[in-house]
C-alpha positions in Angstrom: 173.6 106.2 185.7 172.4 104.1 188.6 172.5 106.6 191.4 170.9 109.5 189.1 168.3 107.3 188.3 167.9 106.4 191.9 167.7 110.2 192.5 165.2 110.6 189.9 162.9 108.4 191.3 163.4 110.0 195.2 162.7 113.5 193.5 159.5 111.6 192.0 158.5 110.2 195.1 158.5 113.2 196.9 156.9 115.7 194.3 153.5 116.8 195.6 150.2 116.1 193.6 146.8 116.4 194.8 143.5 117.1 192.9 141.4 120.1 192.3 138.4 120.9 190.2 140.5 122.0 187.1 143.2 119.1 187.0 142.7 115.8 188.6 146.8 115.4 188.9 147.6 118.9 190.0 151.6 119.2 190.4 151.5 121.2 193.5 155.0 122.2 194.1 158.2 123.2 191.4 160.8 120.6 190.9 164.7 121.9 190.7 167.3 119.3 189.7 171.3 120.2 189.1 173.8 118.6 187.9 177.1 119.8 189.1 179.6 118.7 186.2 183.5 119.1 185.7 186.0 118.3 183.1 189.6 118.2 183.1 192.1 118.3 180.7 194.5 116.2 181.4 197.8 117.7 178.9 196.9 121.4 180.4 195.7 120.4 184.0 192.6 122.9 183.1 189.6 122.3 184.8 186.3 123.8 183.3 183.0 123.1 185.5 179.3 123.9 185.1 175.6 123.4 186.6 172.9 122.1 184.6 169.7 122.7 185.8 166.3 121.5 185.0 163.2 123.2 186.5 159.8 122.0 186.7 157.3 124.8 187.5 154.4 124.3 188.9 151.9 125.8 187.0 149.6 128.9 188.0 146.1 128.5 188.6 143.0 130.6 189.6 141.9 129.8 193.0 138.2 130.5 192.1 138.0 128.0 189.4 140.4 125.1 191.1 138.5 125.7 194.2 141.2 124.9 196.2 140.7 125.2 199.8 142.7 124.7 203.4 146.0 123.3 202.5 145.6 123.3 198.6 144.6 127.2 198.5 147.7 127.3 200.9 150.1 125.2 198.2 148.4 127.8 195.1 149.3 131.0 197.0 152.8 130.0 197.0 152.8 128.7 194.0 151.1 132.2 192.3 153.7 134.2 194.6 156.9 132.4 193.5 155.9 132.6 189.5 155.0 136.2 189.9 158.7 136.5 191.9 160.3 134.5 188.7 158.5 136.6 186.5 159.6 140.1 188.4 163.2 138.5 188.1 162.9 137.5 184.3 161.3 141.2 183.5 164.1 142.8 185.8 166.9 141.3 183.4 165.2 141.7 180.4 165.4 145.7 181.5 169.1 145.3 182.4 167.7 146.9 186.2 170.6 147.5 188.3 168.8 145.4 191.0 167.2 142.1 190.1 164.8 141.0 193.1 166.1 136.9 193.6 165.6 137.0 197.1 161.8 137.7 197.2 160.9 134.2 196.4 163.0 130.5 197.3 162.9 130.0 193.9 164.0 133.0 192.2 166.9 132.6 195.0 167.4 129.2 193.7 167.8 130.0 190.2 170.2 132.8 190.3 173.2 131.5 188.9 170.8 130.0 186.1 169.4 133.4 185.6 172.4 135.6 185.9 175.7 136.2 184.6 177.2 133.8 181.5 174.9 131.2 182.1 172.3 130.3 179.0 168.6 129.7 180.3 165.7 128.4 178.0 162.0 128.2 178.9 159.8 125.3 178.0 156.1 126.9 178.4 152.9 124.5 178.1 149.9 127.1 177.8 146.6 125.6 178.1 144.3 126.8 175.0 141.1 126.3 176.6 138.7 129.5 176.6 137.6 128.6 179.8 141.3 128.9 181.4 141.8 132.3 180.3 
């Protein structure tokens, strides 16, 4: 528990944040954690393994109303490009396409194995209900 903690905390440290006109704590980068776990049984010798990850999105903004500029417009194209790419992926798969796109963006790339084959994925979505973010 020590060390994840300790990881959590680097991972902290290191996320991006910087204000703009529509959020004065803007997140300004997506945050992927795994956790690589195995189990053995020890009567069978079986080993099963699996991957648990946790994703932290960024969240998609309007450029005109954040009025991000330099750096920060920079950081909200990227952002904008790698939720569309996630959201290409997500409709892709939800259309059982033969070709599923997860090398357009680093994240889609990233979340392959969470998105494809056996694996279960669930989304957590906080929508803002202000009229004036529509």
């Amino acid at each position: 528990p020590r060390q994840l903690h300790a990881l959590t905390r680097q991972a902290a440290e290191q996320a991006t944040r910087e204000s703009t006109d529509m959020n004065s704590n803007s997140s300004r980068s997506h945050t992927l954690f795994r956790l690589h776990i195995e189990g053995r049984n020890k009567l069978s010798k079986q080993t099963v393994s699996s991957v648990l990850s946790l994703v932290d999105l960024a969240g998609s903004e309007r450029v005109s109303k954040s009025n991000c500029k330099g750096d920060r417009f920079e950081e909200a194209k990227n952002i904008n490009s790698s939720l569309s790419s996630l959201g290409t992926c997500v409709k892709a798969l939800a259309e059982n396409n033969a070709h599923v796109p997860y090398r357009n963006s680093k994240l889609t790339y990233l979340l392959h194995s969470a998105l494809a084959g056996s694996g279960k994925t669930a989304f957590l979505v906080n929508i803002s209900p202000e009229a004036a973010s529509a």
